[in-house]
Structures are given as structure tokens and as C-alpha cells.
DOLUMMI-205122 format. One record per residue (C-alpha): x, y, z; chain; residue number from 1. Coordinates in Angstrom, 3 decimals, decimal comma, m for minus. Example, Ala and Ser with C-alpha at 12.3 -4.5 7.8 and 13.67 -1.06 7.14 Angstrom:
<bafis>
xx/yy/zz/fimi/pakol
12,300/m4,500/7,800/A/1
13,670/m1,060/7,140/A/2
</bafis>
This chain:
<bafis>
xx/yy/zz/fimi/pakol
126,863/38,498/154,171/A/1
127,572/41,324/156,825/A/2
131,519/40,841/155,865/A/3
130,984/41,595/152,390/A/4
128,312/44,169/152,842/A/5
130,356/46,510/154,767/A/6
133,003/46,692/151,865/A/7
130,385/47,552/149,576/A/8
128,806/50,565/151,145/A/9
132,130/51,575/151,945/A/10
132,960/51,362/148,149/A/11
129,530/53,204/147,331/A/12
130,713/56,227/150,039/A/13
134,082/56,277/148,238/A/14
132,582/56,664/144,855/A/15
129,814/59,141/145,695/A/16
132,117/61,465/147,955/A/17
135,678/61,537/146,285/A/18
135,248/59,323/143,260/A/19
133,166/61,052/141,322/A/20
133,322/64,848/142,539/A/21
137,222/64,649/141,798/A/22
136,347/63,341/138,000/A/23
133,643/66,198/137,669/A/24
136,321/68,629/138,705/A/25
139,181/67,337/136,197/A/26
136,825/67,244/133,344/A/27
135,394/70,860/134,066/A/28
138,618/71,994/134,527/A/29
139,929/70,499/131,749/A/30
137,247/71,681/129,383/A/31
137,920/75,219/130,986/A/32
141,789/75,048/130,178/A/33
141,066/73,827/126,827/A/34
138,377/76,762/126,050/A/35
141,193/79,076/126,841/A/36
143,529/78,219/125,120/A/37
141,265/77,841/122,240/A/38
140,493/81,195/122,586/A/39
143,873/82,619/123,008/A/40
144,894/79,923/119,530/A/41
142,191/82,559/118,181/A/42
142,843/85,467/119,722/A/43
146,686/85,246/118,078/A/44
144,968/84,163/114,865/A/45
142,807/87,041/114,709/A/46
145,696/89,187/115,703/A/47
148,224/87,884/112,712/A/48
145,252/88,454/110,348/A/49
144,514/91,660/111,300/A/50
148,094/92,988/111,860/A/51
150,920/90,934/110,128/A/52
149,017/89,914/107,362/A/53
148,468/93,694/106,062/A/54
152,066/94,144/106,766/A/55
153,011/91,798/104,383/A/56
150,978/93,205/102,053/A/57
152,464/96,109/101,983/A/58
155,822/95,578/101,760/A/59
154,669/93,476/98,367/A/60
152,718/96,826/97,107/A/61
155,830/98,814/98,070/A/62
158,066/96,351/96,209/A/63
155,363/96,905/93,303/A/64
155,232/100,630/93,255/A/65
159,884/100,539/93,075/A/66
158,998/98,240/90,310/A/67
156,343/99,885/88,204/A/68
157,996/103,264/89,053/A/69
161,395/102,022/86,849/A/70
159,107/100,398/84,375/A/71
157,754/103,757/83,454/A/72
161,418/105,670/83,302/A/73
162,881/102,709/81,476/A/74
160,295/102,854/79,128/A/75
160,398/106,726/78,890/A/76
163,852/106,027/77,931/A/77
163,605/103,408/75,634/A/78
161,355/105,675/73,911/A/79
163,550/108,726/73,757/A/80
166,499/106,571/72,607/A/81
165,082/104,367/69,848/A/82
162,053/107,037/69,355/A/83
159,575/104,176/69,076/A/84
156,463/105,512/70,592/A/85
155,214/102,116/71,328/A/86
156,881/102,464/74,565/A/87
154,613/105,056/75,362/A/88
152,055/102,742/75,005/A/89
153,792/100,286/77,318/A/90
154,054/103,363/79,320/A/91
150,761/104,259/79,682/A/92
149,750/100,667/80,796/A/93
151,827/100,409/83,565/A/94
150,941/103,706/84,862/A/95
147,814/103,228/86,105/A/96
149,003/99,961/87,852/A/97
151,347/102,356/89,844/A/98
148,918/104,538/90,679/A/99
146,553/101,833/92,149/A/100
149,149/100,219/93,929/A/101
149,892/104,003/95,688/A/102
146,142/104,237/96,501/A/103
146,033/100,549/98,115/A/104
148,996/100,649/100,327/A/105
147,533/103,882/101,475/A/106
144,409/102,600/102,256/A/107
146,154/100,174/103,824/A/108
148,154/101,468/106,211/A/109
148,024/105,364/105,523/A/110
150,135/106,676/108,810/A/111
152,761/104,604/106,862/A/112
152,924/107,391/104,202/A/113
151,852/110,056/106,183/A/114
155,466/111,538/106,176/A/115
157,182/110,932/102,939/A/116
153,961/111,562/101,084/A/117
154,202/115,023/100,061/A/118
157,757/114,988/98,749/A/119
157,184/111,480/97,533/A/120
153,867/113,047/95,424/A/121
155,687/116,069/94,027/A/122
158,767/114,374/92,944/A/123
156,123/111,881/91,151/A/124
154,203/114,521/89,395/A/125
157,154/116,770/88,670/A/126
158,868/112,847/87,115/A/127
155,803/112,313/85,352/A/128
155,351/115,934/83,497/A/129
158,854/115,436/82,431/A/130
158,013/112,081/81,405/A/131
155,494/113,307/79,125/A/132
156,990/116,225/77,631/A/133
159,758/113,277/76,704/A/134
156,767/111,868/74,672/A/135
155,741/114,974/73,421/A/136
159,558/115,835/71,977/A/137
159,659/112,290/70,575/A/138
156,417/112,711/68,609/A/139
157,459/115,823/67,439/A/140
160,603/114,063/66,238/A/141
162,975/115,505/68,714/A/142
164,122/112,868/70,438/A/143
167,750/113,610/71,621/A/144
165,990/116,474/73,445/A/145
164,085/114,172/74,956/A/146
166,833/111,992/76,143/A/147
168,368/115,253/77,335/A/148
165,195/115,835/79,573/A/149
165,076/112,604/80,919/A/150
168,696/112,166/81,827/A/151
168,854/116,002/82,663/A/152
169,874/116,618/86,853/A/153
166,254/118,197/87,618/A/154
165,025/114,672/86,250/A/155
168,034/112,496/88,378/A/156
166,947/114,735/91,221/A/157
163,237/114,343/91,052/A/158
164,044/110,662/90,773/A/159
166,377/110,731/93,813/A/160
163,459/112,696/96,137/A/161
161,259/110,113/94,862/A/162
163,042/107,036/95,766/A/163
164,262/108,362/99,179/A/164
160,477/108,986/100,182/A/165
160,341/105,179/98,762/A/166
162,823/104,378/101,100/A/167
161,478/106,006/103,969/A/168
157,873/104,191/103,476/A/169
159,674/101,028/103,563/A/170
161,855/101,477/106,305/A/171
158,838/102,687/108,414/A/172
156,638/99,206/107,121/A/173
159,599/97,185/108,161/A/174
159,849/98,657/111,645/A/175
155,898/98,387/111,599/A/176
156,232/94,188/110,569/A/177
158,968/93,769/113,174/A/178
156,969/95,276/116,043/A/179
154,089/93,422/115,064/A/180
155,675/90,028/114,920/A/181
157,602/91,057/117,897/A/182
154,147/91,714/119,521/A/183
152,979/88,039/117,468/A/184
155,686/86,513/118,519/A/185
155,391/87,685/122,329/A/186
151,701/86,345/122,122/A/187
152,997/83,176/120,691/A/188
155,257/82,282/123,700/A/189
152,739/83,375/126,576/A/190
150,452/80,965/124,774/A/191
152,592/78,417/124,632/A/192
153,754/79,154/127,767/A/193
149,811/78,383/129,292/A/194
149,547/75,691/126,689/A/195
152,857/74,400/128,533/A/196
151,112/75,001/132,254/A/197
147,951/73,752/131,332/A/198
149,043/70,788/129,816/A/199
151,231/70,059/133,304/A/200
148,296/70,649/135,261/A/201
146,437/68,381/133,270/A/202
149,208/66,037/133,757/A/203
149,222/66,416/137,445/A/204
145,622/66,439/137,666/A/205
144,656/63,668/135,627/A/206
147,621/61,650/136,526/A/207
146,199/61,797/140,081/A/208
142,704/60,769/138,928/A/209
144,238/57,819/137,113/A/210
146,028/56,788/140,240/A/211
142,542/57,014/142,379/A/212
140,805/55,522/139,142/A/213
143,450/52,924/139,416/A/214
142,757/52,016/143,251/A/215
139,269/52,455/142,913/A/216
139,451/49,698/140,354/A/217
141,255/47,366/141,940/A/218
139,305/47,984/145,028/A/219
136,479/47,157/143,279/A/220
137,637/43,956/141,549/A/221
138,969/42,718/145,344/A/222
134,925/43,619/146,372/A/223
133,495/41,919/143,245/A/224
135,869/38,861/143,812/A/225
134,930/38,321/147,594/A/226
131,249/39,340/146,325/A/227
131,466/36,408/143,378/A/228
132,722/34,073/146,657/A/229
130,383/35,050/148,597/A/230
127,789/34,428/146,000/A/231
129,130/31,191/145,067/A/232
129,006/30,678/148,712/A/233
125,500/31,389/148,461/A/234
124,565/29,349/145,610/A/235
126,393/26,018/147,044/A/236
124,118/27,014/150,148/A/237
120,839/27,418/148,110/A/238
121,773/24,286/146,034/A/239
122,552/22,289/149,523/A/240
118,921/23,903/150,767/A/241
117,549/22,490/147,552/A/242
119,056/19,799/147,960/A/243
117,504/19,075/151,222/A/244
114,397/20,607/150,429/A/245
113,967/18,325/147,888/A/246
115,608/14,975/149,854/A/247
112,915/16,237/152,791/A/248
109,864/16,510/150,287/A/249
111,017/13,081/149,005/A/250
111,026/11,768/152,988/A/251
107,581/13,559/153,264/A/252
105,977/12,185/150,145/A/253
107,699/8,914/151,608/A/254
106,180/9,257/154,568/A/255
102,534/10,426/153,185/A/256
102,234/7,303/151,147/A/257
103,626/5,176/153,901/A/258
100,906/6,538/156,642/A/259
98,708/6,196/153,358/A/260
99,316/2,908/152,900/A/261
99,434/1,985/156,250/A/262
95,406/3,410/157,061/A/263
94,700/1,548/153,574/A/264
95,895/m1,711/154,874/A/265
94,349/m0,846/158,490/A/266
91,131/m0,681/157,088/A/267
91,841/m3,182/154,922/A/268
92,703/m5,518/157,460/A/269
89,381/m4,133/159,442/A/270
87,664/m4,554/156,536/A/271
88,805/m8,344/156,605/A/272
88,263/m9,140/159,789/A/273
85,163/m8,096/159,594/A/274
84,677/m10,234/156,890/A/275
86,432/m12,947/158,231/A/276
84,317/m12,041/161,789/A/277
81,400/m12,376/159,544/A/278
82,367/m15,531/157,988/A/279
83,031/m17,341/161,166/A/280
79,701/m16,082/162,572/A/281
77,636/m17,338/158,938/A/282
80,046/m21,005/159,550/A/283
79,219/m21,108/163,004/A/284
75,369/m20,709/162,523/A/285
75,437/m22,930/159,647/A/286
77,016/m25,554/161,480/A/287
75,116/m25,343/164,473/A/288
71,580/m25,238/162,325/A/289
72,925/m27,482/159,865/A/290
73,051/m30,859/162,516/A/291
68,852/m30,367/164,089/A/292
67,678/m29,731/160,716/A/293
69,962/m32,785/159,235/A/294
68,234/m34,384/161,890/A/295
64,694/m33,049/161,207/A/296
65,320/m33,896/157,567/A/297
66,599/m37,268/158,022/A/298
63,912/m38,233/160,217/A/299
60,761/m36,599/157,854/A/300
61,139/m39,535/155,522/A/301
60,734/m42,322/158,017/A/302
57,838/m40,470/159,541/A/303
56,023/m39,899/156,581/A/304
56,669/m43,533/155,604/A/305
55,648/m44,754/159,423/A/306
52,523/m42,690/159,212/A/307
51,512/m44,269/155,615/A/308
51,965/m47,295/157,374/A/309
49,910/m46,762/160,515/A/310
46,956/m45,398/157,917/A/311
47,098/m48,896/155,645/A/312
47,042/m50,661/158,702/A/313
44,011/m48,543/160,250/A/314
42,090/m48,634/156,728/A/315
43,107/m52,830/156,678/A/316
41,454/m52,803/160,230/A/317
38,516/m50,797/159,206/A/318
38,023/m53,305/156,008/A/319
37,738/m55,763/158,771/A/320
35,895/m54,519/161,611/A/321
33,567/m52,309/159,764/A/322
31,729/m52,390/163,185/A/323
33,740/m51,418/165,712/A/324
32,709/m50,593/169,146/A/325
31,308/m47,510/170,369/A/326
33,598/m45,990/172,323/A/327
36,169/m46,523/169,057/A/328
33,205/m44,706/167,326/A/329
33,361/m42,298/169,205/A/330
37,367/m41,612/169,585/A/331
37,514/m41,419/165,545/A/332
34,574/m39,317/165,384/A/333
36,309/m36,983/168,097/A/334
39,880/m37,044/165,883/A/335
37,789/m36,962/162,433/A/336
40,610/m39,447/161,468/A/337
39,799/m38,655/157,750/A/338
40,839/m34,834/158,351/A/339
43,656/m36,116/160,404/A/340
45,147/m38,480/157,385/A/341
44,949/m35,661/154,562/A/342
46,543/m32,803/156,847/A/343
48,990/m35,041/158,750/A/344
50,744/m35,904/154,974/A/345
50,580/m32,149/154,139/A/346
52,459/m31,327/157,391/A/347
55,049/m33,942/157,180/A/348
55,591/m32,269/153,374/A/349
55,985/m29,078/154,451/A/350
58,220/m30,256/156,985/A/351
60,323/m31,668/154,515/A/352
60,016/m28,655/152,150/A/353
60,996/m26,341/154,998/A/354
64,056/m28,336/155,998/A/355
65,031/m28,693/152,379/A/356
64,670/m24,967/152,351/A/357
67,150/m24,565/155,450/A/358
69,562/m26,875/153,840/A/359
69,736/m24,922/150,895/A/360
70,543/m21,568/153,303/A/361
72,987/m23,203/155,201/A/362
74,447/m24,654/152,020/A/363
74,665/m20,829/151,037/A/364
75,578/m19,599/154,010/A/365
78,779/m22,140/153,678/A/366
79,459/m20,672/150,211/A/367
79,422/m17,177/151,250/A/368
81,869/m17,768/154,479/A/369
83,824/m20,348/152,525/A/370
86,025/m21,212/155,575/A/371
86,369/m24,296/154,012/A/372
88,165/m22,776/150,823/A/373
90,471/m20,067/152,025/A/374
92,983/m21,195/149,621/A/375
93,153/m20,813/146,039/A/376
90,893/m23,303/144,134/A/377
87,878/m24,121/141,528/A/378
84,967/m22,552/142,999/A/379
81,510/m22,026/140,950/A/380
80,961/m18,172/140,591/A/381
77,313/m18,420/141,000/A/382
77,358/m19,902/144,392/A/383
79,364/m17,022/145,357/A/384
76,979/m14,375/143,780/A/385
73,563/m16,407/145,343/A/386
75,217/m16,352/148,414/A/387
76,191/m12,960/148,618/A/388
72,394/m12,186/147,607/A/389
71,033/m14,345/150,028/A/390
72,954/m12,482/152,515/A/391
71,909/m8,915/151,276/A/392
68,092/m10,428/151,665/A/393
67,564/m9,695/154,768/A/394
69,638/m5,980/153,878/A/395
66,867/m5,465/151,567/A/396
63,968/m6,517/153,594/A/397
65,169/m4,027/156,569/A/398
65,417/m0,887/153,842/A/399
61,404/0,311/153,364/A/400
62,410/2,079/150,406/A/401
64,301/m0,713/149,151/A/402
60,999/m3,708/148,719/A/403
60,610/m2,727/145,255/A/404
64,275/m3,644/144,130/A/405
64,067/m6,687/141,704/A/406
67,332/m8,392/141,203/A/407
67,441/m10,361/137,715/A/408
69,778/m12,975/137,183/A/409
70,954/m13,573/133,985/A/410
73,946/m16,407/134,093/A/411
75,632/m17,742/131,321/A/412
77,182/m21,246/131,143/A/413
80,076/m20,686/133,215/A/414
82,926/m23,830/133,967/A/415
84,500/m23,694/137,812/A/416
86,583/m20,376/137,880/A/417
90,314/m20,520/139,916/A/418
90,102/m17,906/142,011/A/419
89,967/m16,705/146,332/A/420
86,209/m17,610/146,720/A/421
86,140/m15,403/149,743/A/422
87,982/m12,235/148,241/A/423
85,555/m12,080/145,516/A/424
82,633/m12,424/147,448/A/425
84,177/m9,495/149,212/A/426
83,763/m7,774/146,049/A/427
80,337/m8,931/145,048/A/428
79,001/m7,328/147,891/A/429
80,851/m4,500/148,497/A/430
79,384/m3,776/144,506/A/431
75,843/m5,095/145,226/A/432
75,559/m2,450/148,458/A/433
76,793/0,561/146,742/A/434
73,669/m0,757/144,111/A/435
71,137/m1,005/146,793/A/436
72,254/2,177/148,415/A/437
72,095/4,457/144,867/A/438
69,034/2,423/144,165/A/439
67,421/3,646/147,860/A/440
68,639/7,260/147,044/A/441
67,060/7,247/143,900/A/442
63,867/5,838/145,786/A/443
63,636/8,838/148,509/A/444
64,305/11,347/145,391/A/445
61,502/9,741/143,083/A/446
58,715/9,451/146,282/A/447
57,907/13,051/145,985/A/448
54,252/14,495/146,275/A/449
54,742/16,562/143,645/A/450
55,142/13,281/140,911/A/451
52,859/10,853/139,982/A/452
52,312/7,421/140,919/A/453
52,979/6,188/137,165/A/454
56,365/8,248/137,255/A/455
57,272/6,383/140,740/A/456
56,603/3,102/139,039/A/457
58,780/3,750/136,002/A/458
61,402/4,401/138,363/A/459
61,113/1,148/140,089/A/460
64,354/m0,030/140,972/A/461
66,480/m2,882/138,978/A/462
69,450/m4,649/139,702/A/463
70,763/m6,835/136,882/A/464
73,496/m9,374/136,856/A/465
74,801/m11,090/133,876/A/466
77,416/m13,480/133,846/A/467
79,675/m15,209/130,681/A/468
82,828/m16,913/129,096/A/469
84,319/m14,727/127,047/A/470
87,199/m16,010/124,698/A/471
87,246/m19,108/126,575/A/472
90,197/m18,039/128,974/A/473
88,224/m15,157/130,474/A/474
85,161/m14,736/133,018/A/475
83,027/m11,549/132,940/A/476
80,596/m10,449/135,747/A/477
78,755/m7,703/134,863/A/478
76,294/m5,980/137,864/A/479
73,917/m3,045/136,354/A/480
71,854/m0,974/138,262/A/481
69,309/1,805/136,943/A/482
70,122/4,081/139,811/A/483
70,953/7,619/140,261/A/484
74,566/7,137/138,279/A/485
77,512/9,219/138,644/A/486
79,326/12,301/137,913/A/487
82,827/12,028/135,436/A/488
84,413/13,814/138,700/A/489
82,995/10,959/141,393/A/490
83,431/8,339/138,775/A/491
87,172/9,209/137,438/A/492
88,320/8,587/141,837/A/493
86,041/5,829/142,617/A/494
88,437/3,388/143,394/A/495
90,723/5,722/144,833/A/496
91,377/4,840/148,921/A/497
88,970/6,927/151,672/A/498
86,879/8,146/148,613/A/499
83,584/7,836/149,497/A/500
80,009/10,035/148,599/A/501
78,308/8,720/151,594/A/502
77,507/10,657/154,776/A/503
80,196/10,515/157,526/A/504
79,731/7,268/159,718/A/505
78,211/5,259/156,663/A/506
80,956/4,575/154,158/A/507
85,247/4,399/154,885/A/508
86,123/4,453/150,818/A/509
87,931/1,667/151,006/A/510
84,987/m0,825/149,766/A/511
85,872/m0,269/145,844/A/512
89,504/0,461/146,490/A/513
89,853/m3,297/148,298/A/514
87,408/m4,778/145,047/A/515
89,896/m2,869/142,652/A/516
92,618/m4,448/144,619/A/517
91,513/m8,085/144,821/A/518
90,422/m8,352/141,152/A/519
92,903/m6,847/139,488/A/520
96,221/m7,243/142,046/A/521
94,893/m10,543/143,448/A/522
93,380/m12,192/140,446/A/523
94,743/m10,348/137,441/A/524
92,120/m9,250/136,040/A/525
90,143/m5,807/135,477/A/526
87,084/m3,790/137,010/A/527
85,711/m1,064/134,878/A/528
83,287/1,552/136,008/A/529
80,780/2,866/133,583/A/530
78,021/5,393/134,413/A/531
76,296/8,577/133,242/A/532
74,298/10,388/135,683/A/533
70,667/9,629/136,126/A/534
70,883/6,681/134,143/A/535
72,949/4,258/136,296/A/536
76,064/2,332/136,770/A/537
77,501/m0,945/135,434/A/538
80,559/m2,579/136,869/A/539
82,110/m4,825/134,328/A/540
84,256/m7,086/136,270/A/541
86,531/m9,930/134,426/A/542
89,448/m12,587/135,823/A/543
91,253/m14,997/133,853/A/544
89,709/m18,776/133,666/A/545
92,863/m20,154/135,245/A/546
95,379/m18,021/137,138/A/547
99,493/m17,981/136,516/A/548
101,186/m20,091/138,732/A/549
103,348/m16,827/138,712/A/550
100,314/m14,626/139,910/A/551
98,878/m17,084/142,882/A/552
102,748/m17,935/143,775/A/553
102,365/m13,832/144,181/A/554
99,666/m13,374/146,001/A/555
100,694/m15,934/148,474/A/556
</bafis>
């Protein structure tokens, strides 16, 4: 860019310093040379108007007055020979003309008869007296007398003085045209002769600026060619910058969604292995409760049948020996045996109600860990959903503002489902603790001082799930809660990753990312969020009856 840039100031210098002073010059100059000789074109103009022009004139008056001047003695003549007076008409016609025609060439140019004038004018007035007393014989009838006056020597002498003045006047016009178009003509050639050196100069001068012009020019082209190089130059640059610009933006956007991806699947994997951690811990318990209390349970039948026993045999004794001895007397008086029968059989039934009870939690607790069906198989939805619940029980209990939840079940008639037992538990719960959490929120908003206690109750917290087989290929699970609800904004990026509304510490945003990952890329199904703020949220959740060989061949 510096190589070309020097070039072009030193093109800009050569244009503002010689360039285009040197073209300001030739075209003042050459408007100056062409105003002169313009002028001097008019000057000479002027000059052949005002001087040859009138010339010419005159010698055509002068040629007029020779001619008008023998029209009036020929017709004189004529008149005196034939004696017809009509010449004398024609006569007095024509004399007037020749008397205007003296007065104009005098006006014209009057040192030009300055001279001959007097002799000239008495020769004319002597010709024209005789002239008319030639008229005057010839209407008196007398016209040989006439003829003798008109041809007479005072007559041919008059005549002679006349045209020798004539002479004279035009002898001086012609020397009067020839100096003037010797004086035009002298005029002419010093103009042409400037024309002439003007036009060289012009030739010269303009021939020069043509040659600069020429240079300058082809300067210039050489400075716009390197300049187009040097922009193409620049353009292959930018496009190569773009280029990688646009190749780095791709590696970064790469790179985003890889580190993206990777802290999904992090946390996903934390989220699993706290699941899984979770699982072990629920097997573990339930195993190690599950063998006493199949113990206690398996061992509540025989006592309660051994104690029936040992009471018919005590009643068959006392039957017998209705009289026993005192000290017997007094032992069952001591253990009020009759007490001891009624309560003894209630005990050994709660026993057996309590250890039913623990069955049924372990039983639960093995659904919800479902080590024992990692794989993909049959499972019964409910069990999954109970189990879940039963482990959010305790959740519940531990939350103050969370004892007046009621959860209401409402399951349809619903075959074994193939599906990952575990992954959708996953997703039961991760749904069922965003519901308890908008569900406490709503709680801490509603106990105010300021409302009453029937307004707290009617905001008493619900969590409905619902359950059914719909089209017989497809299983919806539907969990409603009348909480706080959502915003379109926090609704439209709830299952986006590391979206969360929950204080720092409490929620990652990847619960309902991982849900929206194991229904729909996992099972094949779909997981709709519907909610309107301040009236609650429903999760509509739905998987296919029997999964694609394609799909769990997939997943695997």
C-alpha cells in the first residue's frame, strides 16, 4: 500500500503544480489571441464599411452622373433634330436624377469635388441654359436653330469643361479607392499575418499541452493499473480474511457446541450417577431390610397360629381344672390373662400389617432403583410413578410449606409399556420436583398477613397425575400442577441445557433438558410444556406402546 501510495501523491503534485496551471494558461491565452483577432476581423470590417464601401459608391454615382449627363444632350438633340418635344419631356425626367446624383456623391465624399466643382458647375449651368433655349427654339418652331445651338463650339466647349471636371472627380475617387484598399489590403495581411502567429503559437502551445496531457495520461493509467492490482491484491486478501474469519467462526461455533455439549453430558453423566448412586443406595437398603422383615413376616404367621394354640389349650385346661390352685390364681390374676389374649392377637396383627407395609416399600424402593431392569423391557408405568412418589414422601414431609400438597392419582388402564424403567423415572421426578418446588413458591407468596385464611385455602396446593392409552400404540402421562405457572419467555427455553429459574446452588438446568432428552431421543416420543402464569403447568408426556427395533438398536 506504501508502493502505490507514493505514485499517487506524486501524480496529485504533478496535476496541481504543472498540470493544471499550464492548461489554465493555454486556454487564457488562447481565448486572449482569439479576442484579438476577433477584434482586428472587426476592426478591418468596420474599416471597409466605412472607407471602401463609400468609394465604391461613388465611382457608381460618378458613372451615373457621365450617364444621365449624355441622356440629357442626346435628348436635347433628338429634340432639335426630329422637333418632337416629347424629348423634352424625357429631358426633364432625367434631369433631376442628375442633379441628385451630384448632391449625393457630394455628400459623400465632398473634398472629392472640391476642385473641379466650380468649372464643373458653370459648364453645367451654362450646358443647361443652352439646353433650354434649344427647347424654347423648337417650340417656337425653329428647330435648325436649335440644332445650330446645340452643336455650336460654345456648346462643344461647355461640354468639353464639363467632362474634363468629370474626369478629374474620377481620377481623384480612383486614387482615393486605391489608397484605401491599399490601406485595406495592408490591414488584411498584418491580420493575417497575427492570425498566422497566433495560430503557430497555439500550435506550439497546445501541441506541448497535448504532449504533457499525453504523459499525464498514461502516467495515470500505469497508477490506476498498479492501483486496480493492488486493489485486487486487496480484495483476494479481504476474501482470504473472510475466508478465515468465517472458517475460524465455524471452528469457534465448533468449539462452543463441543464445550456445550461436553458440560451437557458432564452433568448429564453427574446427573446419572447420582441417580445411579441413588439407585444403588435405595437397592442396597432394600435388600438389606428386605431379608429381617422377610423374616419377621414369615415368622408372624406361625406365631399368631402358636399363640391361638397355647390359648385353646389354656381355655381346654381351664374347662378342666376350673379350680386351680392358688398360687395359679394368683399368676393369672397378676397377667390378667384375658387382657393378655385380646392384645397379644392385636400385636401379632399389627406386626404383620407393619411388615406387609415394609414389603410394599421395599417392593417400591426396587421399582424406583430398578437395578434389576437396566435394560430395555416391559415395565408397568405406575410402579415407576408410585415409586418415584414414595420417594418424594419424605421430600414433602421435610418442606413445612409443602404438608398441604395433595397428589391425586388418576390412572387409566394401562398394558406393560417397553421402555428404560430407570430413565423415565429420571423424568418423573425431575417433573414432580419442579411441581413441588412452584407449588412451595406459590405457598410462601399466598401465606401473607395481608390475605385471608379462606384465600390461603383456595390456594391449597394440587398435584394431579393422569395416565392413558391413547390410539392403542401410544402412552400418555400427563402431571398438572396449580402452581405459580410460567412466563411465554421461561416457558419457550425450558428444556434448553443450564436453563434454570432457581437460585444459584439449587437447580443446574439440565433436569428438563435430560427428561426432553430421554423421552423424546431415548424413547421416541414427545414432552410438551403447557402453562399460563398464575394458573399452572401441565407436562403432557407420551412414548410409543412398543419401541422400533431401529430406535432401542439406537439407543444402545
Amino acid at each position: 500500500m506504501r508502493n502505490i501510495g507514493r505514485p499517487i501523491r506524486k501524480l496529485n503534485n504533478l496535476t496541481n503544480r504543472f498540470i493544471m496551471p499550464l492548461l489554465t494558461v493555454a486556454v487564457i491565452f488562447s481565448f486572449v489571441l482569439v479576442a484579438l483577432g476577433s477584434w482586428n476581423a472587426w476592426q478591418i470590417s468596420q474599416s471597409f464599411k466605412l472607407k471602401v464601401t463609400p468609394e465604391f459608391q461613388l465611382q457608381r454615382l460618378s458613372d451615373e452622373i457621365i450617364y444621365l449627363d449624355e441622356v440629357l444632350t442626346m435628348s436635347a438633340r433628338m429634340a432639335a433634330s426630329t422637333g418632337d418635344l416629347q424629348w423634352e419631356s424625357r429631358y426633364r425626367i432625367f434631369e433631376p436624377k442628375l442633379d441628385t446624383a451630384i448632391k449625393q456623391s457630394i455628400a459623400i465624399a465632398p473634398e472629392a469635388f472640391a476642385n473641379p466643382a466650380i468649372q464643373t458647375d458653370e459648364a453645367n449651368m451654362k450646358l443647361v441654359g443652352m439646353e433650354n433655349e434649344a427647347f424654347k427654339l423648337i417650340s417656337q418652331g425653329n428647330p435648325e436653330k436649335a440644332l445650330s445651338v446645340l452643336f455650336s463650339s460654345e456648346y462643344e466647349k461647355q461640354k468639353r469643361i464639363y467632362s474634363q471636371g468629370m474626369l478629374k472627380t474620377n481620377a481623384a475617387l480612383q486614387e482615393r479607392v486605391r489608397s484605401n484598399l491599399d490601406f485595406y489590403g495592408s490591414t488584411l495581411s498584418w491580420s493575417s499575418l497575427f492570425s498566422l502567429f497566433s495560430l503557430l503559437i497555439l500550435i506550439v502551445a497546445w501541441g506541448t499541452i497535448l504532449v504533457l496531457v499525453n504523459q499525464y495520461i498514461n502516467y495515470r493509467r500505469l497508477i490506476e493499473k498498479k492501483l486496480l492490482e493492488t486493489q485486487t491484491k486487496l480484495e483476494n486478501t479481504n476474501e482470504s480474511l473472510e475466508t478465515s474469519e468465517a472458517a475460524l467462526r465455524q471452528k469457534a461455533e465448533a468449539l462452543e457446541k463441543t464445550m456445550k455439549d461436553l458440560k451437557q453430558s458432564q452433568t448429564q453423566m453427574v446427573q446419572n450417577e447420582k441417580m445411579s448412586s441413588l439407585g444403588l443406595l435405595v437397592a442396597g437398603i432394600a435388600h438389606e431390610i428386605n431379608n429381617p422383615v422377610n423374616f419377621i413376616h414369615g415368622n408372624v404367621q406361625y406365631i399368631q397360629e402358636y399363640s391361638e394354640d397355647l390359648f385353646n389349650f389354656i381355655h381346654l385346661y381351664q374347662k378342666h381344672y376350673s379350680e386351680p390352685v392358688a398360687e395359679i390364681q394368683q399368676a393369672l390374676k397378676s397377667i390378667d390373662l384375658n387382657f393378655l389374649q385380646v392384645d397379644l392377637l392385636k400385636i401379632l396383627k399389627s406386626i404383620k400389617i407393619g411388615s406387609e407395609r415394609i414389603n410394599k416399600i421395599v417392593l417400591l424402593l426396587r421399582n424406583f432403583s430398578r437395578m434389576d431392569e437396566a435394560d430395555f423391557k416391559k415395565v408397568d408405568i405406575h410402579e415407576g410413578i408410585d415409586s418415584t412418589l414414595l420417594i418424594l414422601d419424605y421430600y414433602l414431609k421435610s418442606k413445612p410449606a409443602c404438608s398441604h400438597i395433595e397428589v391425586i392419582k388418576k390412572y387409566g388402564d394401562l398394558p406393560l409399556v417397553e421402555c428404560y424403567a430407570g430413565s423415565l423415572n429420571q423424568v418423573f421426578m425431575n417433573i414432580l420436583t419442579n411441581a413441588i418446588d412452584a407449588l412451595e413458591e406459590t405457598s410462601f407468596r399466598s401465606v401473607n398477613p395481608n390475605e385471608s385464611n379462606q384465600l390461603a385455602q383456595a390456594q391449597s396446593g394440587q398435584i394431579q397425575i393422569r395416565t392413558s392409552l391413547i390410539d392403542l400404540d401410544w402412552v400418555e402421562i400427563v402431571i398438572e400442577d396449580n402452581g405459580m405457572g410460567m412466563s411465554e419467555s421461561v416457558k419457550d427455553k425450558i428444556f434448553d441445557p443450564f436453563f434454570t429459574t432457581k437460585p444459584v446452588g439449587k437447580g443446574t438446568g439440565m433436569g428438563m433438558s435430560i427428561s426432553y432428552q430421554i423421552v423424546v431421543e431415548q424413547h421416541g416420543g414427545n414432552i410438551e410444556c403447557v402453562s399460563i402464569l398464575n394458573q399452572g403447568t401441565r407436562f403432557n408426556i407420551r412414548i410409543p406402546l412398543h419401541q422400533k427395533m431401529s430406535q432401542a438398536e439406537y439407543i444402545k
